[in-house]
C-alpha positions in Angstrom: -31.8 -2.9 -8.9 -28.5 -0.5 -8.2 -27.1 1.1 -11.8 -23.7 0.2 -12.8 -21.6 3.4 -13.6 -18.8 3.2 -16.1 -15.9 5.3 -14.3 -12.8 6.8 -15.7 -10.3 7.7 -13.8 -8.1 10.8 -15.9 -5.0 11.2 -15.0 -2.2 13.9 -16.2 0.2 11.5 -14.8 0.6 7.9 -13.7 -3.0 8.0 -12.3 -1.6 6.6 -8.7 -2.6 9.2 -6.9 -6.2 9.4 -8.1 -6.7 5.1 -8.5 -6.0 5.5 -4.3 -8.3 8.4 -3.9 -11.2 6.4 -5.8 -10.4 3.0 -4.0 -11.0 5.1 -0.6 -13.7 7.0 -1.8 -15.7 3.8 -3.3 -15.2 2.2 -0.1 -17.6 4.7 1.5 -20.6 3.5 -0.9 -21.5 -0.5 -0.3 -24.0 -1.3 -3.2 -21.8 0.8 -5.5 -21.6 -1.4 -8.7 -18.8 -0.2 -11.2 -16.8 -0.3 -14.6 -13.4 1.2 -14.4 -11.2 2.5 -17.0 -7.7 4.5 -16.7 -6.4 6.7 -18.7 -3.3 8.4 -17.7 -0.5 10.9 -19.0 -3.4 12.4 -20.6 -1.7 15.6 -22.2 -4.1 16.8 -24.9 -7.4 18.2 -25.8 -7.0 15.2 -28.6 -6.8 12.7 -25.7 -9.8 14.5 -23.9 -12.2 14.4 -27.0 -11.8 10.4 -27.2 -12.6 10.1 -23.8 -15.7 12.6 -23.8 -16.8 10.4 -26.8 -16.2 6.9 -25.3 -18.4 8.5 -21.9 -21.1 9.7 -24.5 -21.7 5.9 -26.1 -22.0 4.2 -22.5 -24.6 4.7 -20.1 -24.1 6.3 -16.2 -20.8 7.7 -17.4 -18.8 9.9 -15.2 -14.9 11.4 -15.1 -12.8 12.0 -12.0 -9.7 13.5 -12.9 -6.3 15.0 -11.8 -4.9 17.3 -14.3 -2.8 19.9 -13.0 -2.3 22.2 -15.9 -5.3 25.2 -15.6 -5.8 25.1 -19.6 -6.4 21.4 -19.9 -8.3 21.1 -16.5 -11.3 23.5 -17.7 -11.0 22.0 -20.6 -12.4 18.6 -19.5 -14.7 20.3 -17.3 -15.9 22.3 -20.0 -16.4 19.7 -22.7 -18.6 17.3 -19.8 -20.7 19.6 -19.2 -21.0 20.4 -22.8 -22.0 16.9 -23.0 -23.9 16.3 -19.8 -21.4 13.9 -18.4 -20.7 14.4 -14.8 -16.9 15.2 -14.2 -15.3 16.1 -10.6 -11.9 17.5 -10.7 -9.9 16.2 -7.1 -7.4 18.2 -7.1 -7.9 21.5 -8.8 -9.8 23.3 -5.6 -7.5 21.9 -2.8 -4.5 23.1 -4.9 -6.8 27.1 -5.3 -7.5 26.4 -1.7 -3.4 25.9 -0.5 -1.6 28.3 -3.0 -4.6 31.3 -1.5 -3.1 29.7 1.7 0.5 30.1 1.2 0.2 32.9 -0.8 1.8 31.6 -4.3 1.7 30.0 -7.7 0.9 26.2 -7.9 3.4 25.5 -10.4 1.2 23.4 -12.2 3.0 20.6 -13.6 2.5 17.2 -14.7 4.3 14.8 -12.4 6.0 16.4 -10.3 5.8 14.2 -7.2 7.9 11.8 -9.0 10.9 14.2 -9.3 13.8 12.2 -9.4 15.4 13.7 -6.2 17.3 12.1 -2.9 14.0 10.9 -1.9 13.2 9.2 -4.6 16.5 7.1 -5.0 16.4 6.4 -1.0 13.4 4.7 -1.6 15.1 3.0 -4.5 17.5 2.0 -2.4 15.2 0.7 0.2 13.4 -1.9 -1.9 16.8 -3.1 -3.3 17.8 -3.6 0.4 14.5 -5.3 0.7 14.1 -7.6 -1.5 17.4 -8.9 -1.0 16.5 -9.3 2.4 13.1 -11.1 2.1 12.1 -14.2 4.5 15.3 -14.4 6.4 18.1 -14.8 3.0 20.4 -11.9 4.3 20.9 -11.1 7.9 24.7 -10.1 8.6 23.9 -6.6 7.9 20.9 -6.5 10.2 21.8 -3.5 11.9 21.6 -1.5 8.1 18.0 -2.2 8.5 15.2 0.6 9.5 12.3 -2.1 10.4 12.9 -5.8 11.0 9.5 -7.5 10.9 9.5 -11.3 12.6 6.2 -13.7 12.8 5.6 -17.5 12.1 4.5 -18.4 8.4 1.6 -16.7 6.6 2.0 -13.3 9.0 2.1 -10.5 5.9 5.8 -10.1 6.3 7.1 -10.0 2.6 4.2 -7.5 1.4 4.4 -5.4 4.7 7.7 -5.0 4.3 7.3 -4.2 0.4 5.1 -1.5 1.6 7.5 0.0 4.4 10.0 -0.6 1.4 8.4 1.8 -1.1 7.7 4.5 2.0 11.6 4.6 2.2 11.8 2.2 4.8 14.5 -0.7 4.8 13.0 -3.9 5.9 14.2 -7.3 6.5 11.8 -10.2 7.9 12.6 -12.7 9.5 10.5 -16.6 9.8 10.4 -17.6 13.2 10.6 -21.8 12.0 10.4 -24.5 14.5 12.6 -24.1 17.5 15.0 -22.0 15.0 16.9 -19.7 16.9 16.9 -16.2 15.6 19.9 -14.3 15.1 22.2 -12.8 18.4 22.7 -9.1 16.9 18.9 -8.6 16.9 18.5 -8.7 20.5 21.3 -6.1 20.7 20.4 -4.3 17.5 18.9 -0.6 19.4 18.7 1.2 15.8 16.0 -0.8 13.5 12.2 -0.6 15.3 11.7 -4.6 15.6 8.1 -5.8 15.3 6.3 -8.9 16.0 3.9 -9.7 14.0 0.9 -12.4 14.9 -2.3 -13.7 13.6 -5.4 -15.9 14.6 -4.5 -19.2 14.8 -7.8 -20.8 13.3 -7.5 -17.9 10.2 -4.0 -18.7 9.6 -4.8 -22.6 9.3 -7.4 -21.4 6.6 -4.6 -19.5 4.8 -2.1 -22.2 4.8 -4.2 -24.7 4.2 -5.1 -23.0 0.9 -1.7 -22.3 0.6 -0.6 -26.1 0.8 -3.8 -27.0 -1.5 -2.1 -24.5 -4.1 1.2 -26.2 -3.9 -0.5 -29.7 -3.8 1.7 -30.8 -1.5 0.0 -32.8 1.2 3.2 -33.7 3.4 2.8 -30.4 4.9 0.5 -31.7 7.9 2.2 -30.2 11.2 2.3 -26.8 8.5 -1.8 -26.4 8.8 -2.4 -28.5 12.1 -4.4 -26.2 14.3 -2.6 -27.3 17.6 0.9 -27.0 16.3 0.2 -23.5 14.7 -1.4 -22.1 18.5 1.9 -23.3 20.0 3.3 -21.6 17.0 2.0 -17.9 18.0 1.9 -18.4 22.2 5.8 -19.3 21.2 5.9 -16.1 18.7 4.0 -13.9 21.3 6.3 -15.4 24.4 9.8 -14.2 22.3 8.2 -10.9 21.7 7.2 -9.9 25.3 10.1 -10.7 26.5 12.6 -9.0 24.4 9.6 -5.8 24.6 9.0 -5.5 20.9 5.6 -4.2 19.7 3.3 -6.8 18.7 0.8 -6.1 15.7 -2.6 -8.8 15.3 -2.6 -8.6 11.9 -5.8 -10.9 11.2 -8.3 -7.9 10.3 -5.6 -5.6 9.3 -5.2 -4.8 5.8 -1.0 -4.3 4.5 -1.7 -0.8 4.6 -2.8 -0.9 8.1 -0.2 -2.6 9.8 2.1 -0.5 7.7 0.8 2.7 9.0 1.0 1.3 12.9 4.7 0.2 12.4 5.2 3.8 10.9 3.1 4.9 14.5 6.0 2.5 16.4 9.0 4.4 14.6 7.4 7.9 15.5 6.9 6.8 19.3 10.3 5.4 19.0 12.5 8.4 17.6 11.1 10.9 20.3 11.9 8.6 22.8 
């Protein structure tokens, strides 16, 4: 029988960074059974002590951390191995590594990726733009948009575009519906990368179907019919080809994946 580790996750700042780094690094290990807890904008010696003690009074305890400041970093590593809890820092030797590199400080400071610089506010400005542009609601400034994602129902468009959203990316999606015509300017529009996105038919009758079973409402029968949703995509499929916009298959692709081919299509496309 595999041990279940209690695993917390120490963070100097909003612990993003380090909750990603965990989630791919757990994803490496399949009979990895867990417990995790989160601590972040952990600032103190105070702070570390309660955690060292909560480790101490559970079994198959262990720390991964990203703390920045040098005092507080071999502080935590000092007091687990004090108390024979296994600790790995994930940042503190690639940061040695890179300022040996470039041949300066690490400034050493708490949050500071999440300056509050142009960056930052563009991608502000991108989820506004977004969000007010979800499923089709907003489409006479279409050519303001960076990525315009179009599919049938059920495709990943609203948290794909969330996504491209929070990379800085403004996204409007688009609903291909029925024999809906979709909009003139996007066949001229030469700025925004357009992508089609697609599915497998007999997976996106499973999703709708749950989807319909959620909203209980059982007049939706051409919605999850398995015919009607194949002449759905060869229709979808059919626009795309012929107006040459990339097509992703999103059926075994994780949000994060199709995200990171679009971001692939806007590459190829600005060094075209």
């Amino acid at each position: 029988m595999n041990q279940k580790y209690n695993v917390y996750l120490v963070s100097d700042s909003t612990g993003e960074t380090l909750d990603r780094i965990f989630l791919s690094l757990k994803s490496q290990f399949s009979n990895f059974q867990y417990e995790k807890k989160e601590f972040a904008f952990v600032r103190t010696e105070q702070q570390i002590d309660k955690i060292i003690k909560e480790c101490n009074n559970l079994e198959n305890s262990l720390i991964l951390y990203t703390i920045v400041e040098t005092k507080l970093a071999k502080y935590i590593s000092k007091q687990s191995i004090n108390n024979n809890v296994p600790c790995f820092g994930v940042l503190g030797n690639l940061i040695l590594s890179f300022s040996k590199l470039l041949n300066q400080k690490a400034i050493h400071k708490p949050s500071a990726q999440h300056v509050l610089d142009d960056d930052y506010y563009r991608r502000i400005e991108a989820i506004q733009f977004t969000m007010s542009h979800d499923d089709g609601k907003k489409i006479d400034d279409i050519n303001d948009a960076d990525v315009i994602l179009l599919g049938v129902s059920r495709t990943s468009k609203t948290p794909t575009s969330i996504y491209l959203a929070n990379r800085g990316f403004k996204t409007i999606n688009i609903p291909l519906i029925l024999d809906q015509k979709i909009p003139d300017s996007l066949k001229l529009n030469n700025k925004a990368c357009i992508v089609g996105l697609v599915a497998d038919p007999d997976r996106l009758a499973d999703i709708r179907r749950n989807r319909v079973a959620i909203m209980r409402d059982h007049k939706l029968k051409e919605y999850t019919d398995l015919e009607f949703i194949r002449k759905e995509i060869n229709d979808s499929k059919n626009l795309f080809k012929k107006n040459n916009w990339p097509i992703i298959d999103v059926t075994r692709r994780s949000v994060e994946e199709t995200a990171a081919s679009i971001l692939k299509i806007i590459e190829i496309k600005k060094h075209k």
